[in-house]
ZALUM-599581 format. One record per residue (C-alpha): x, y, z; residue in three letters. Coordinates in steps of 0.05 Angstrom, whole numbers, padded with zeros to 5 digits, always signed. Layout:
BEGIN
XYZALA;...
// end
This chain:
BEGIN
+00697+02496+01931UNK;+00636+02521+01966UNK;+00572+02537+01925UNK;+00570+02603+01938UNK;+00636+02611+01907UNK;+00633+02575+01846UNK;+00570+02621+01842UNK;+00617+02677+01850UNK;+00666+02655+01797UNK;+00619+02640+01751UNK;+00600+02709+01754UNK;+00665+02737+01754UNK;+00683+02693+01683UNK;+00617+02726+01656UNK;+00635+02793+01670UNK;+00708+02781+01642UNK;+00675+02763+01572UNK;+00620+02816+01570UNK;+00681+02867+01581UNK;+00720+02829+01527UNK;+00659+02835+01470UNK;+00641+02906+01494UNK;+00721+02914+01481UNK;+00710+02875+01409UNK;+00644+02921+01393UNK;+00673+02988+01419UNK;+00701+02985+01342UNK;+00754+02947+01298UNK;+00829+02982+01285UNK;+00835+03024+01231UNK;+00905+03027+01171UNK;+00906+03096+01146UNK;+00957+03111+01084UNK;+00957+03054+01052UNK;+00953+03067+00973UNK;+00977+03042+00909UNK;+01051+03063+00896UNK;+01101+03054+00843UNK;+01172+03036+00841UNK;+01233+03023+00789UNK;+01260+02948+00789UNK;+01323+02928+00840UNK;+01298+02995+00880UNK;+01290+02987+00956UNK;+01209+02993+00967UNK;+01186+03018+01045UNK;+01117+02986+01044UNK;+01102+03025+01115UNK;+01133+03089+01096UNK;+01068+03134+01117UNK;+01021+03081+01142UNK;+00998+03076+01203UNK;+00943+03029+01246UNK;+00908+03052+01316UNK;+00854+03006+01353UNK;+00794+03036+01384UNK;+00820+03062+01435UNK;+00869+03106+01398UNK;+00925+03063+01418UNK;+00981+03061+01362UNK;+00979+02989+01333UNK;+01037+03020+01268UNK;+01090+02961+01293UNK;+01045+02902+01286UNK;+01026+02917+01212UNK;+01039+02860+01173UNK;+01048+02866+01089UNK;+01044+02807+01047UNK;+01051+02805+00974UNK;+01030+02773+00905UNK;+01071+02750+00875UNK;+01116+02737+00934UNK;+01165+02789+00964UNK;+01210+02779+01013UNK;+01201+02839+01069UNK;+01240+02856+01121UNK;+01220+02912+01169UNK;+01172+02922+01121UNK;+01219+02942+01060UNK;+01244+02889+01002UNK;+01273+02904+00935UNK;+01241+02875+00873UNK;+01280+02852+00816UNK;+01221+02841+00765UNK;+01175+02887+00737UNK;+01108+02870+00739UNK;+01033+02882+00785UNK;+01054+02863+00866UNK;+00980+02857+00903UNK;+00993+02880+00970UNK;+00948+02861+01033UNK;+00968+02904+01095UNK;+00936+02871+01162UNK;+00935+02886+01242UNK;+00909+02854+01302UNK;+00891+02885+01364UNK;+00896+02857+01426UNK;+00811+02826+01424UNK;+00842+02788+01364UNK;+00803+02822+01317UNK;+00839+02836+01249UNK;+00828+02889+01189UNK;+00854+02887+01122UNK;+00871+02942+01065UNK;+00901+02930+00996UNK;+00943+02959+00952UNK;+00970+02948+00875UNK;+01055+02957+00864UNK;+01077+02977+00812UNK;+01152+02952+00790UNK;+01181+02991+00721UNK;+01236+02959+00687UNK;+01312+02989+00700UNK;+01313+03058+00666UNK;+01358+03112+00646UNK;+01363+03185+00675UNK;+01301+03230+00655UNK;+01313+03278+00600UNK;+01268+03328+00573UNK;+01232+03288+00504UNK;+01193+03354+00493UNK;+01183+03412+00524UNK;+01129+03463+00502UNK;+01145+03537+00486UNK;+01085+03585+00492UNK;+01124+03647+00473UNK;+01115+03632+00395UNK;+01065+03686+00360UNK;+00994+03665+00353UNK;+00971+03648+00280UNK;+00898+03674+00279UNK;+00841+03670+00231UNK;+00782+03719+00226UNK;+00742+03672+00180UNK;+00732+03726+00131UNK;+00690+03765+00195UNK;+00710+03848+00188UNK;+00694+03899+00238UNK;+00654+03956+00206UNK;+00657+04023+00252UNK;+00619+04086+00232UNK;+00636+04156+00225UNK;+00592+04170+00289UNK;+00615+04114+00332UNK;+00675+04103+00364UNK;+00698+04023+00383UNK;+00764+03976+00365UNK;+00752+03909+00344UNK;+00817+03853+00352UNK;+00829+03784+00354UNK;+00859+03771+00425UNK;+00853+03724+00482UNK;+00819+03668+00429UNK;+00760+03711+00422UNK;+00735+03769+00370UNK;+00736+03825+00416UNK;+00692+03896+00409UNK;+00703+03955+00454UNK;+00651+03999+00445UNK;+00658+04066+00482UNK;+00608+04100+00431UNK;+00554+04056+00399UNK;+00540+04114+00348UNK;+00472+04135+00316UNK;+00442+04073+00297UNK;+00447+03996+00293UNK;+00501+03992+00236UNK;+00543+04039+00258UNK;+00591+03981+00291UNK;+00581+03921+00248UNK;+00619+03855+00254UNK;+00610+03825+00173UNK;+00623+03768+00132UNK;+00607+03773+00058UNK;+00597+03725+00000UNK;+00573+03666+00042UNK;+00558+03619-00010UNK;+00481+03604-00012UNK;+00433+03548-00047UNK;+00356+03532-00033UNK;+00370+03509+00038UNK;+00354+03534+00094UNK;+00408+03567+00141UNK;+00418+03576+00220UNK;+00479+03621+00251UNK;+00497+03621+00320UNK;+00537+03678+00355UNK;+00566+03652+00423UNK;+00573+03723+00454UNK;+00574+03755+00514UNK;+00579+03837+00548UNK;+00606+03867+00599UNK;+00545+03911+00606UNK;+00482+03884+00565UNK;+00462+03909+00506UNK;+00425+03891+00441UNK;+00441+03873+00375UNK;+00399+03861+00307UNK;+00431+03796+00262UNK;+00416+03799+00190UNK;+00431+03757+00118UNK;+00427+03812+00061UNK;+00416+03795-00004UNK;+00471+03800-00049UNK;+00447+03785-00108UNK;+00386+03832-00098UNK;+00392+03899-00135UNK;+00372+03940-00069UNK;+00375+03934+00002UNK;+00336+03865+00009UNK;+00343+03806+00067UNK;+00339+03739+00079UNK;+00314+03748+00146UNK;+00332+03778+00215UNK;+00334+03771+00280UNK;+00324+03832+00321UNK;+00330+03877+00384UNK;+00378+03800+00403UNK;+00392+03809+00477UNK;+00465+03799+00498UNK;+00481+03778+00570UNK;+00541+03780+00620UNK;+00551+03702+00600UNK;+00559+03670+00534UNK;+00506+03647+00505UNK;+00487+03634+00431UNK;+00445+03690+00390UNK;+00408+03658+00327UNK;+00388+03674+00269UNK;+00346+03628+00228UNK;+00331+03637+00154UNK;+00321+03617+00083UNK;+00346+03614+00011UNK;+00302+03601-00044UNK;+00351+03588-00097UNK;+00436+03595-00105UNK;+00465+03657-00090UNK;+00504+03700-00031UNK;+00487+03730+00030UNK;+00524+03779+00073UNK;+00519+03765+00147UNK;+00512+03827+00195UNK;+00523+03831+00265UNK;+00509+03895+00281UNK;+00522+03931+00352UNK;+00504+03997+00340UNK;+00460+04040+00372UNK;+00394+04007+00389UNK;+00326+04027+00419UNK;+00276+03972+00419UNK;+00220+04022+00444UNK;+00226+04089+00430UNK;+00180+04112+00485UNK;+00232+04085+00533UNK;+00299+04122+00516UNK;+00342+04091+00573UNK;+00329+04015+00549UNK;+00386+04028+00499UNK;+00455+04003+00474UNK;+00495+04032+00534UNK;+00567+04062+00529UNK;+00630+04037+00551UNK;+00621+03965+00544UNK;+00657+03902+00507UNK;+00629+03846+00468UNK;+00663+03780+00463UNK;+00655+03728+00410UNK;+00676+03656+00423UNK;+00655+03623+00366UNK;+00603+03633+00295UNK;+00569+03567+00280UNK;+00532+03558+00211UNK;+00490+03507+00193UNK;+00463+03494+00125UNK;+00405+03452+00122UNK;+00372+03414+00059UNK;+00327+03355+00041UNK;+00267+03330+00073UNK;+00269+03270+00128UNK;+00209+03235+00171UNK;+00211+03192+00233UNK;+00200+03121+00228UNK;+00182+03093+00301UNK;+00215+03020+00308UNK;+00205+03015+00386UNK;+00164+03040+00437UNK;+00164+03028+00506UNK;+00107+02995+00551UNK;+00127+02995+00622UNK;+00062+02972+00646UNK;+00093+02894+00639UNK;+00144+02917+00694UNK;+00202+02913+00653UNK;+00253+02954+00604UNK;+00290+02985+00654UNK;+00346+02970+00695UNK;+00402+02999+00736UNK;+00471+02981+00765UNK;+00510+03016+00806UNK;+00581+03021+00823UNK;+00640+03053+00867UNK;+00601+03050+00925UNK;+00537+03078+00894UNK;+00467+03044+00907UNK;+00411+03045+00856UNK;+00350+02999+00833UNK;+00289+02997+00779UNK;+00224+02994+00798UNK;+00156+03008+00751UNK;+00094+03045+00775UNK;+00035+03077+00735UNK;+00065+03054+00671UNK;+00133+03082+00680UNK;+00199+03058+00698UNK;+00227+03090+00767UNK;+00303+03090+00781UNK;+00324+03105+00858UNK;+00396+03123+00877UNK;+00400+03105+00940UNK;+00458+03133+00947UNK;+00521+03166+00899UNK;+00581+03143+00897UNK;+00644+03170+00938UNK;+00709+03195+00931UNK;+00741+03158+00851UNK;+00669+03154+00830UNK;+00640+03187+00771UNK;+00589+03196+00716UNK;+00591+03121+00703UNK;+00579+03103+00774UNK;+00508+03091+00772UNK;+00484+03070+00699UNK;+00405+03060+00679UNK;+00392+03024+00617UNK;+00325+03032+00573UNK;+00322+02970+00534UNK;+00312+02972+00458UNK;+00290+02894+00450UNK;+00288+02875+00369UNK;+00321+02935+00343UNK;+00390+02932+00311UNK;+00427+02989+00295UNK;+00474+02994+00227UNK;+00537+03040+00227UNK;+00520+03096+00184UNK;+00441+03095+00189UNK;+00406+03152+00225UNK;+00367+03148+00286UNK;+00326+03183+00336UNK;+00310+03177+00406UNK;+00254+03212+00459UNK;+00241+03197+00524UNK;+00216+03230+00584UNK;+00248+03241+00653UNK;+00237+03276+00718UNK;+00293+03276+00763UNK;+00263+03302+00842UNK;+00324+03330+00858UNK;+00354+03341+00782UNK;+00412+03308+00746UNK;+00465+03316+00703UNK;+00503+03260+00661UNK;+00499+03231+00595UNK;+00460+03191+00551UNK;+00490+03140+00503UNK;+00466+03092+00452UNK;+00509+03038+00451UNK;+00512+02957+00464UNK;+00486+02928+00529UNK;+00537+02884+00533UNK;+00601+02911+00503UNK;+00593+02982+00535UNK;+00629+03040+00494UNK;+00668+02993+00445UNK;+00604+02992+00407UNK;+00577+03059+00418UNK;+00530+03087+00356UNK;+00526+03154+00398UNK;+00551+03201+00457UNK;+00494+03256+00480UNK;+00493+03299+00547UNK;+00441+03296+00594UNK;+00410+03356+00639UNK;+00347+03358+00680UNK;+00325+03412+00722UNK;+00292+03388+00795UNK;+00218+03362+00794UNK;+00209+03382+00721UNK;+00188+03336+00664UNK;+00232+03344+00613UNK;+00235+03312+00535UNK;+00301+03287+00529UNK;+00314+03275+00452UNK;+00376+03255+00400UNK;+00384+03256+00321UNK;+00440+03216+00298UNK;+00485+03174+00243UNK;+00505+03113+00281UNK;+00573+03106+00299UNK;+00571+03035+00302UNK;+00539+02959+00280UNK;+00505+02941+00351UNK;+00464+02874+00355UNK;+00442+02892+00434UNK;+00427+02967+00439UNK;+00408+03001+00504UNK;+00396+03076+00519UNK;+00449+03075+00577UNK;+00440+03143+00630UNK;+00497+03150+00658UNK;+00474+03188+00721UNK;+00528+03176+00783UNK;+00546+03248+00796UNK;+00510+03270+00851UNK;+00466+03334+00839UNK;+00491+03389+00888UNK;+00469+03378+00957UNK;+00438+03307+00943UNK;+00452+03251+00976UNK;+00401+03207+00939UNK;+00349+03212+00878UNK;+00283+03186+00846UNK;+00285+03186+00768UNK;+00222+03179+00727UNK;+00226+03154+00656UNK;+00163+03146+00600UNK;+00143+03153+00536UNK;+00208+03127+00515UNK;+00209+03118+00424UNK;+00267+03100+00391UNK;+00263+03107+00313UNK;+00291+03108+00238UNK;+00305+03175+00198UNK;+00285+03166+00134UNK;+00299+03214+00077UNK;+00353+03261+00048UNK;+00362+03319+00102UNK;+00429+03329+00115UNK;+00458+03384+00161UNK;+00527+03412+00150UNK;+00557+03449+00210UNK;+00615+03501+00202UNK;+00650+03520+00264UNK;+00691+03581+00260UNK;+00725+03598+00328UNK;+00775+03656+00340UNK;+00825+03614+00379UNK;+00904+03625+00353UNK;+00938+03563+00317UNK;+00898+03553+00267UNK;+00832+03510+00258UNK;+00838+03434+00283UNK;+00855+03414+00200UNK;+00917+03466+00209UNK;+00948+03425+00268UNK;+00982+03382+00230UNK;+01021+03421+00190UNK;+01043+03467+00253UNK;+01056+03412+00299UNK;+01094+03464+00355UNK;+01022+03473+00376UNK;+00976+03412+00368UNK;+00931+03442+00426UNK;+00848+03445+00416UNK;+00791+03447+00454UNK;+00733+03413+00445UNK;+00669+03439+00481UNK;+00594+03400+00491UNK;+00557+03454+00448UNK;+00608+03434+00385UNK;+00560+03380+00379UNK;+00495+03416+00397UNK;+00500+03394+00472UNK;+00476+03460+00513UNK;+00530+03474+00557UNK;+00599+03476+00542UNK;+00641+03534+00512UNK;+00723+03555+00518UNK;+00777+03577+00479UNK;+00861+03582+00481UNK;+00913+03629+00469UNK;+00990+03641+00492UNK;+01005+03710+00521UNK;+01071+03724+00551UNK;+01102+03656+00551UNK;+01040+03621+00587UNK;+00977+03586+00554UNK;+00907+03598+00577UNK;+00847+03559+00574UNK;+00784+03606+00592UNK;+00724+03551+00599UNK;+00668+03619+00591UNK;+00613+03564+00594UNK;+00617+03505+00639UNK;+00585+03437+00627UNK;+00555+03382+00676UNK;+00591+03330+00651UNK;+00682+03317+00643UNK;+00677+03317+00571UNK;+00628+03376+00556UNK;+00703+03425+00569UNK;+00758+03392+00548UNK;+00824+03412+00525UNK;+00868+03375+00479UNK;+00941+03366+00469UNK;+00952+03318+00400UNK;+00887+03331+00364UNK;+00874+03297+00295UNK;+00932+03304+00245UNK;+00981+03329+00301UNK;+00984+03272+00352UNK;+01026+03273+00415UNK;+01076+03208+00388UNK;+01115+03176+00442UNK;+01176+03130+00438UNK;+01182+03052+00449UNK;+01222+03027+00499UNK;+01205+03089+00551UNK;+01169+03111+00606UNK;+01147+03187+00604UNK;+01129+03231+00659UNK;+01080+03295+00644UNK;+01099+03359+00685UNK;+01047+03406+00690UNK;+01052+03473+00718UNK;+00987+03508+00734UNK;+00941+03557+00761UNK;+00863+03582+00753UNK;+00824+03650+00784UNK;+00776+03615+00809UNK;+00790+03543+00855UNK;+00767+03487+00792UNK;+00788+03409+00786UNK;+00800+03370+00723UNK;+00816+03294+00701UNK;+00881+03297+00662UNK;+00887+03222+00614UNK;+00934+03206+00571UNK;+00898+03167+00520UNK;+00928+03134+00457UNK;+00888+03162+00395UNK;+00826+03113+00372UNK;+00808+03087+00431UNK;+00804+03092+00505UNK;+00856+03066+00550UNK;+00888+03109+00591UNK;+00960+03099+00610UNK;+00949+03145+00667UNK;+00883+03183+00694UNK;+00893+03228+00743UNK;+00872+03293+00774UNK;+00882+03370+00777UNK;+00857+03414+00839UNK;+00874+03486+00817UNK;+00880+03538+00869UNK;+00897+03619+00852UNK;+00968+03606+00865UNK;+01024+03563+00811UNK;+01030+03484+00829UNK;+01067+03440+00795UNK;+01038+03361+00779UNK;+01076+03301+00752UNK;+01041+03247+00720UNK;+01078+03183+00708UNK;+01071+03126+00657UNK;+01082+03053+00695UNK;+01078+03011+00623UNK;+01126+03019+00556UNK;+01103+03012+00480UNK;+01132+02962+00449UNK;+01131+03015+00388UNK;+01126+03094+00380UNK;+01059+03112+00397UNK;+01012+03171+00384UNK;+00974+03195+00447UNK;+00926+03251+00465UNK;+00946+03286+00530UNK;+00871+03304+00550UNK;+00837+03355+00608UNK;+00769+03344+00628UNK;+00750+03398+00666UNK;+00658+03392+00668UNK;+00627+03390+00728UNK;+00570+03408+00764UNK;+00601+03459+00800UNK;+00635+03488+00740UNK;+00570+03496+00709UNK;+00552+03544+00759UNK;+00615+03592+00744UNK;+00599+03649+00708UNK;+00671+03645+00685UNK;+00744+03619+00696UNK;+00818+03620+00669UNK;+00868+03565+00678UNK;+00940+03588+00660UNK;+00995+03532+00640UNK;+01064+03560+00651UNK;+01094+03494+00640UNK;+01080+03436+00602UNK;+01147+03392+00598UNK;+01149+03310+00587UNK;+01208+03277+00593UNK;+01233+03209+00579UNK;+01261+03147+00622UNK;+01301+03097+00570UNK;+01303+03028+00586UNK;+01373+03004+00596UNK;
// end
């Protein structure tokens, strides 16, 4: 061969493999549909029903997937039959034709050899509501003309005529029970048009007209929000406590800034808290960032975060949030508490600062570094607005003995329209209570059923809600009632975070109790006015392990969901059926109604 064309094939080879790595870099195949599925025990199982594979190009690649499994099955065409129940790790592969291979996984799920499903319970909404004023009566004057009613799980006021003056439409509860204390009430209200109201604690025991204190000219909004009224009692006795929504003019010299007409006030909930004894902080730990440590962060589920320390305090960067499955726990920081253990039972306090550049909502938890929430002493929300510095601060009786104690943020949802964020934490003090204050908090809500100490002994309706401001969180509010053979859950405040709106089915004395030997699916069918997404868990009571977690995307129009157990007890176990419906986008809802019209498990027997 001549020079000049060994020259020329040489050439030609190298042109052969730059085309073949350009061909390699133009991009690797892709497997689309692969996912974890689940299957009953000597049940053919298509492994490529619905999965596909392409190359670069676009070409299809679907009949040179290969599927292997763990333990072994034997596949053929892709489809095998397993005979024991059990975990099968699936690996899905394809090569294109540059010999470049891409993998995807998936879990199997085998159930032993079941009967036919029946219906094991099967909820009936039509029942009549049991409801309970808490001793609250509407008042209406001669001159005014309004209706007061229990109904949708509120205390409901139509007011066409607000009367003469303030008491002329008076919401009341007498003898509350005083001693030398002092006393906070909290009306979660809202209005359809807004309007004013004056909230007093008369003196029963006083020969004449005399109060406690008051809290007037009390604006109510369009939204719920809580209306206060703070005050004190020197000695035992009784109080009568007035909400009054009569005619009121704070200034006289402007006659239209008045209690309009034609309006309706809606009560969620009356919170008291009586408050005694004297307590002072004893600081145990203080942070000093200026050593460059006492903070750190992990992230997970794709998320990217680190800890760095500038100017004395600790800075946390999210790179980035987490995707699709993430969640509040996807990116955790954790502000160290060397040499302080916590005893179950003590009380604590916390206060930090934090400034979050494009805001963020989560929680914060003190609980053990190492052992996560199965020593957790206590469960707090967290909300900070963009750029601001805010005090973030807890009271609380531990929960828990914890030898390792962290302040763990749990910040991995991302604020809306962030991509990434720069968190700012200081003057971080952790600290006893000492003393004899102790707060006791009375929750009276208008719901039907009963309070949550009633559900046991009417166990055709162990349903509850639990909301973030139950426990002083600031978002959070929602209520339940049955009209018409469907059940409604209106969330009238929504919180940042899953658990801050949460409705409950198997609440404290009245669990949901499911047989041994079974597998159960949930059916759920389900609507909301307004497009809203929940986690639905079902959770055995006292603790956390979900048997399935799942989610809810609610559109205007009825869909039915079924949620499947994949594991049987080897005895009857009780269970809460749990929906977690905070977000940051439900926060910004004024208002929304999810209607159940169906709520049916039923039971698989193992044969």
């Amino acid at each position: 061969m001549s020079m000049l064309k060994k020259i020329a094939a040489l050439l030609l080879t190298v042109c052969m493999l730059a085309v073949t790595v350009l061909a390699a870099a133009d991009g690797d195949p892709t497997l689309d549909g692969v996912h974890d599925q689940s299957v009953m025990a000597g049940t053919e199982f298509d492994a490529l029903a619905g999965v596909t594979a392409t190359d670069s190009e676009g070409n299809d690649l679907t009949g040179m997937i290969m599927v292997e499994s763990t333990p072994v099955l034997d596949f053929k065409n892709g489809k095998a039959t397993p005979e024991n129940p059990g975990d099968y790790e699936l690996v899905y592969s394809v090569t294109d034709k540059n010999g470049v291979t891409v993998e995807d996984y998936a879990t199997l799920t085998v159930t032993k050899k079941t009967g036919e499903e029946v219906v094991y319970r099967a909820f009936d909404f039509s029942t009549v509501e049991v409801t309970d004023n808490h001793g609250w009566e509407a008042k209406i004057g001669e001159a005014a003309q309004a209706a007061a009613a229990l109904k949708n799980g509120a205390y409901v006021i139509d007011i066409q005529n607000p009367g003469n003056g303030d008491g002329d439409i008076q919401l009341a509860k007498a003898g509350y029970a005083l001693k030398a204390a002092d006393y906070k009430l909290k009306i979660w209200a809202k209005s359809t048009k807004p309007t004013y109201a004056h909230i007093l604690a008369r003196n029963e025991n006083a020969e004449g007209w005399e109060t406690f204190g008051g809290a007037f000219n009390v604006r109510i909004g369009e939204t719920v929000a809580p209306l206060e009224l703070s005050f004190t009692s020197p000695a035992d006795g009784s109080a009568e406590l007035l909400f009054n929504l009569g005619k009121i003019t704070p200034n006289p010299d402007n006659a239209e800034d008045t209690t309009p007409e034609d309006f309706t006030v809606t009560i969620d909930k009356i919170e008291l808290y009586e408050i005694s004894g004297e307590e002072h902080q004893v600081p145990v730990y203080t942070a000093d960032f200026a050593a460059g440590e006492g903070v750190t962060a992990d992230a997970g589920d794709g998320a990217s975060a680190s800890a760095s320390f500038a100017d004395g305090k600790a800075v946390v960067t999210i790179d980035s949030y987490a995707g699709e499955g993430g969640g509040v726990w996807s990116v955790k920081a954790d502000i160290a508490l060397p040499g302080v253990q916590i005893v179950k039972g003590e009380k604590y306090y916390y206060t930090f600062t934090v400034n979050a550049q494009n805001g963020q909502g989560g929680e914060a938890l003190v609980e053990s570094a190492a052992r996560g929430w199965e020593a957790r002493a206590n469960f707090n929300g967290l909300g900070v607005p963009a750029g601001e510095d805010s005090v973030v601060s807890a009271t609380f009786t531990a929960e828990a003995d914890i030898d390792d104690p962290v302040i763990r943020l749990q910040i991995g949802n991302a604020p809306e329209g962030a991509t990434g964020n720069v968190i700012t934490i200081s003057n971080v003090e952790f600290g006893k209570l000492e003393g004899d204050k102790e707060t006791k908090k009375t929750i009276e809500a208008f719901m039907p059923f009963g309070p949550a100490t009633a559900n046991a002994e009417n166990t055709e309706y162990p349903w509850q809600t639990f909301n973030g401001t139950d426990e002083d969180n600031e978002r959070g509010v929602g209520t339940i009632w049955t009209d018409n053979g469907s059940f409604f859950y209106r969330i009238d405040n929504g919180g940042t975070v899953d658990w801050h709106n949460k409705l409950i089915c198997g609440f404290g004395g009245n669990p949901l109790t499911l047989a041994s030997d079974s597998y159960f699916i949930v059916e759920i069918t389900a609507r909301a006015d307004k497009p809203v997404s929940c986690g639905v868990f079902l959770n055995p009571m006292g603790g956390w392990d979900p048997r399935f977690s799942e989610g809810m995307d609610l559109t205007d129009e009825f869909q039915t969901f079924r949620f499947a157990t994949t594991d049987t007890f080897i005895m009857d176990m009780d269970f809460e059926l749990l929906f977690q419906f905070g977000s940051e986008a439900l926060s910004k809802l004024d208002e929304v109604t999810i209607e159940f019209s169906n709520v049916t498990i039923y039971q698989m027997q193992v044969m």
